[in-house]
C-alpha positions in Angstrom: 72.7 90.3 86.1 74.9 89.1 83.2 78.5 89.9 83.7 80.6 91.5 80.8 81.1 87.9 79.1 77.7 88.3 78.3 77.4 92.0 77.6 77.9 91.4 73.6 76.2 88.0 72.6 76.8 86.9 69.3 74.3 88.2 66.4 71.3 85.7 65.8 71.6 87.3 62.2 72.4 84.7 59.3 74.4 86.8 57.5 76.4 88.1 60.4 77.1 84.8 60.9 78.6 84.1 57.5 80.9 87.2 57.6 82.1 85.9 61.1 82.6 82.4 59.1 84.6 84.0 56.4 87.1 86.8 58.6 87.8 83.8 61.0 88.8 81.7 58.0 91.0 84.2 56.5 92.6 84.7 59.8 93.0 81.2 60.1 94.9 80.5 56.8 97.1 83.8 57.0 98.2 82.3 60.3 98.9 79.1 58.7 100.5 81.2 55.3 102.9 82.7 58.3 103.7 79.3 59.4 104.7 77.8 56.7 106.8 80.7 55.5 108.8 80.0 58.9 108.8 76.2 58.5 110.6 76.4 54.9 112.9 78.9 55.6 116.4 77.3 56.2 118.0 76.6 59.4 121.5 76.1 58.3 123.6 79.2 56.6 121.2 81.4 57.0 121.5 84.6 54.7 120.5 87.8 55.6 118.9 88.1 52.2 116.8 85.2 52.4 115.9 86.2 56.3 114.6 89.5 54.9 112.0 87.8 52.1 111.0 85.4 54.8 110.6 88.3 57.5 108.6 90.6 54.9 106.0 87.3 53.5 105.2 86.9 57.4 104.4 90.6 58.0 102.2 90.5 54.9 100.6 87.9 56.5 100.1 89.3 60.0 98.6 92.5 58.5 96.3 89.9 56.5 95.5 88.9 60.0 95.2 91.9 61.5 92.6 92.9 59.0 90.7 90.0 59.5 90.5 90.8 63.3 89.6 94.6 62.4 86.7 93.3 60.7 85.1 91.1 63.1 85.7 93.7 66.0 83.7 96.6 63.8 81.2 94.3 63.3 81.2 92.9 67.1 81.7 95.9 69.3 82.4 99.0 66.7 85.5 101.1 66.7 89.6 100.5 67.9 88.3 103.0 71.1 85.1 101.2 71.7 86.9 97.5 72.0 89.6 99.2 74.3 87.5 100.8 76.5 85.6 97.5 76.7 88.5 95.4 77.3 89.8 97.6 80.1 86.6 97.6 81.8 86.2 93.8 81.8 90.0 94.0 83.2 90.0 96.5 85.5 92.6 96.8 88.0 94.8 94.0 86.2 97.8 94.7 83.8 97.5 94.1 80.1 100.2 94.2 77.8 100.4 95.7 74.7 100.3 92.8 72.9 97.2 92.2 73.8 95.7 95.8 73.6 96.8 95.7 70.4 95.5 92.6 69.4 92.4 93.6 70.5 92.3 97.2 68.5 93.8 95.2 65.6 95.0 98.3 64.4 99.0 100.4 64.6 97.6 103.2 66.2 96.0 101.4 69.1 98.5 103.6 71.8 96.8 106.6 70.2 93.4 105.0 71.0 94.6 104.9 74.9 95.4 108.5 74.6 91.8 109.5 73.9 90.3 107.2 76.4 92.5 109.5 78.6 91.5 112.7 77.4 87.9 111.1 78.1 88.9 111.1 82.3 89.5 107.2 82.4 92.5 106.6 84.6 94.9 104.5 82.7 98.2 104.1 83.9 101.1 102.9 82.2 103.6 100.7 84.1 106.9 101.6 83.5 108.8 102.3 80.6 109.2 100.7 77.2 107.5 99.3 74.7 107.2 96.4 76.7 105.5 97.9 79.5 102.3 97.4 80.7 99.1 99.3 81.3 96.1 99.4 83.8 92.8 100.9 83.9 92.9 102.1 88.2 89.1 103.1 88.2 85.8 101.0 87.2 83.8 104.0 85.6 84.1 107.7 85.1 82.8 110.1 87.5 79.2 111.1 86.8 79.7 114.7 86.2 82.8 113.6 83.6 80.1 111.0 81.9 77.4 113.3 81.5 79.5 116.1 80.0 79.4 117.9 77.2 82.8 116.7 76.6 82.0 113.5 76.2 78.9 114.2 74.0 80.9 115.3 71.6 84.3 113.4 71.9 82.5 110.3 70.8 83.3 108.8 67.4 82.3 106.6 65.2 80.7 106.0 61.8 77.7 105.1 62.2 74.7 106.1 64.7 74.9 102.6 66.4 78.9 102.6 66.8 78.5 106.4 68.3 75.8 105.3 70.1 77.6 102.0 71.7 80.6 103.5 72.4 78.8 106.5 74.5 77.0 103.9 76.4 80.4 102.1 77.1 81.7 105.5 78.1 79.0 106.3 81.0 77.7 102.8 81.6 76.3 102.6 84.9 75.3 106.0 84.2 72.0 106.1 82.1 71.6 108.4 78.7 68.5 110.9 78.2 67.0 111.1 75.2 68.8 114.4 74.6 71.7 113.1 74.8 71.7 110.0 72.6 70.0 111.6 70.0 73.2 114.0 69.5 75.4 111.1 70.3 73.7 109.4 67.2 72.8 112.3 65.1 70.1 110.7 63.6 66.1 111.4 65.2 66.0 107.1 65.0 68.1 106.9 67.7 65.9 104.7 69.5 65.6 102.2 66.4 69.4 101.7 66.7 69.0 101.1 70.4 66.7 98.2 69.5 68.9 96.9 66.7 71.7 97.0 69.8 69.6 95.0 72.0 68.7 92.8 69.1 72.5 91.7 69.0 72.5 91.6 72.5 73.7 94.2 74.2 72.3 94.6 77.5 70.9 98.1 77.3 68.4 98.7 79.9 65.0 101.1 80.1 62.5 101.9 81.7 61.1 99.0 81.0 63.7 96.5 82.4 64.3 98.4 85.4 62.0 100.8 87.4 65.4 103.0 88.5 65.9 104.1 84.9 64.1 107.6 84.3 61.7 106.8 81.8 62.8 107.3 78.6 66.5 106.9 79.2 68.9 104.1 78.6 72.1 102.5 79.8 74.0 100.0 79.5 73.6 97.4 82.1 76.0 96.5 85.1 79.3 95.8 83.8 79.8 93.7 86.9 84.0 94.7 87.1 
């Protein structure tokens, strides 16, 4: 079994490719932009004037490169929640900072984003106080009961059927998915097409098929391995 470094395999699509090619170079040159700003910025007599237009050319920048990241992670794992909820599971047990959570959300709101995975049962601690404070995710997966709720049916978000559908499997994985279940996670009757265009970027979504101790006809996400 893969662990979770291989759960999400990058696309064999060309044109996915291509958009990977282009966010990654805009992130790369509104770093460097940043950079630069700093490096000519005076060292010696220092206004507070000329501080300020250096400060606010480097936060244009960082939300430049902030957007860049938001745009390969929708295209990669889906949603702010989605990436969260995978990133706590391949960290479980282990403090992360909220540099990196929100790095990885790539949006302002990502502290909102850990609120809902709460309201979703996931046991995610904060460790102390502060903005500088830590957080932890205490428990590998939700409860059974909690994953196969009607809470958590309709609690997950998303735009599209395959970003409902990823972040529900994310949400209950080892638990598998019946039919009924995906199909009003997805709202769409081609449910099972977008589970194959999910495998076909490869995610590691199991079946019937792959394993005898899925029910026929249901799905889930394979061993996360945390």
């Amino acid at each position: 079994m893969k662990g979770i470094q291989s759960l999400m395999e990058p696309s064999s699509s060309g044109s996915t490719r291509h958009l990977h090619g282009e966010q990654l170079e805009k992130l790369e040159q509104s770093l460097k932009n940043a950079l630069a700003i700093v490096q000519n910025t005076r060292r010696e007599n220092l206004r507070p004037i000329d501080w300020l237009d250096t400060a606010a050319k480097v936060g244009v920048c960082l939300a430049e490169s902030r957007d860049a990241l938001a745009e390969v992670r929708q295209d990669v794992v889906g949603g702010a929640r989605a990436a969260l909820l995978l990133y706590f599971r391949s960290h479980q047990g282990k403090k992360v900072s909220p540099q990196e959570l929100e790095g990885v959300a790539a949006i302002r709101a990502w502290a909102r984003r850990i609120r809902e995975l709460r309201a979703f049962g996931w046991d995610i601690d904060t460790l102390g106080a502060g903005p500088e404070a830590p957080y932890r995710l205490n428990a590998p997966q939700l409860e059974e009961s909690v994953a196969s709720s009607e809470a958590t049916i309709v609690s997950v978000g998303g735009t599209s059927p395959a970003e409902r559908l990823i972040e529900y499997l994310l949400h209950i994985s080892p638990w598998p998915a019946s039919p009924q279940q995906l199909e009003r996670v997805a709202k769409v009757p081609t449910w099972r097409q977008e589970i194959r265009e999910l495998v076909d970027q490869g995610w590691l979504i199991q079946s019937h098929d792959d394993d005898p101790e899925v029910s026929p006809g249901h799905y889930r996400l394979a061993n996360l391995e945390l």
